[in-house]
Every structure is written in C-alpha cells, then in structure tokens.
N, C-alpha and C positions, 0 to 999 in steps of 0.2 A: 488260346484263340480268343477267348474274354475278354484278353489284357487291351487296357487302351493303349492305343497309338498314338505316339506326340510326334511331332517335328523331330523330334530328332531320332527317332526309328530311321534305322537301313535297313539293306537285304545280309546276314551274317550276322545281326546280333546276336551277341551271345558265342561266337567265336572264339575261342582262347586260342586255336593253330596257328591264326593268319591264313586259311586258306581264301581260296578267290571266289568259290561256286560252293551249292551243297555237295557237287560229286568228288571235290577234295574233301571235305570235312568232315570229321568225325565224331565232333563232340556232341556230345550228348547236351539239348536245350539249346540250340543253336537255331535261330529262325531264320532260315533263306526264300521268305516269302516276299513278294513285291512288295511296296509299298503301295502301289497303283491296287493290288487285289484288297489291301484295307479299306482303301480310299474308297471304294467300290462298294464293297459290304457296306459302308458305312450310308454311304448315300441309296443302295437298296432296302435297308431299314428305314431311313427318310423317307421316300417315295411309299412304303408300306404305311405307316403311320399317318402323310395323308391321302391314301387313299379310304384306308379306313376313318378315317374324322368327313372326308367326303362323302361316304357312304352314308354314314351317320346325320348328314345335313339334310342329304338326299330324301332318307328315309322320312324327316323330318319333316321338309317341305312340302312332302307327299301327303302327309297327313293334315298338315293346313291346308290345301290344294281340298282334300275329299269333306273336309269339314266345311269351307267356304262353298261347294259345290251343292253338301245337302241342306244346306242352308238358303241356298240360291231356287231351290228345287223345292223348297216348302213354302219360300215366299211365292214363285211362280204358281204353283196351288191356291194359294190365295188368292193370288190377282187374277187368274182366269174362271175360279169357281166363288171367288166370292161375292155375299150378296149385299151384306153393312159394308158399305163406302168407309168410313170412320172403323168402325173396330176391326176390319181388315187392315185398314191402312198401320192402326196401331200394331196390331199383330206383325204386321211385316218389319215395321220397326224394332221391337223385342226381340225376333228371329234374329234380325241383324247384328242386337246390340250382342246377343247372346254367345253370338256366333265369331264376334268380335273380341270377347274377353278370354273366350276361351285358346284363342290365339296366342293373348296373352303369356 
C-alpha cells in the first residue's frame, strides 16, 4: 500500500491467471485496487500537508497581529498620558521601531 503508483499501474497488477476482477483471481500479490482510489490518497495527503503549512502561517500571523497590537497599545499610553512632547514622541518611535524588527 506504500508502493508508488506510476502511469502505468492498473487494476490486476500482479495477476499471473489472466483473470478479469479480484473475484476470479487468486494469486497471491495481485492488486485489484482502482487506480482512481490511489489518485485519491494521493491528493488527500496533499490537501493535509497544506492544510498544515496553512495552520502554520496562521499561527504565525497571529502572533504578528498580537505583537503589532501591544505595541500599538503602549504607544496609545503614551499619547494620551503623556506629559514631555519630545521624549514621548521619541518613546513612540523606539516602540515602533522595536516592534518592527521583531517582525522581522
């Protein structure tokens, strides 16, 4: 069930009888499975893989998202409580730049 599947897989591989279905056949290693149900698996592992690299960005974004926010949230403290014009203003800067590399 591991094996990869090429183009040239059918449903019988591995038949020595010549039968036409699994319910003729008897040999032992003989794969009477679609090729459409490989096709399948194949592309349900795709869609797993990105869903998870999605999740992963998700998680990602979210965490720049909360970093920009408390950032935004310390400079707002500043501009409404504070009382130096100038080393507020610098302060809001530094938050920002700080807030910005860590993005990075």
């Amino acid at each position: 069930m591991n094996e990869i599947i090429t183009d040239d897989y059918f449903p019988g591989k591995g038949c020595d009888c010549e039968a036409r279905s699994s319910y003729e056949c008897g040999c032992e290693g003989a794969d009477w499975t679609p090729k459409e149900v490989y096709d399948l698996r194949g592309e349900v592992m795709a869609l797993k893989a990105f869903a998870e690299s999605t999740a992963h960005l998700a998680k990602s974004l979210k965490a720049e998202r909360d970093e920009a926010r408390n950032a935004l949230m310390k400079i707002e403290d500043l501009f409404i409580d504070g009382t130096d014009i100038y080393a507020d203003r610098e302060n809001m800067g530094m938050i920002a730049k700080n807030a910005l590399e860590e993005t990075k």
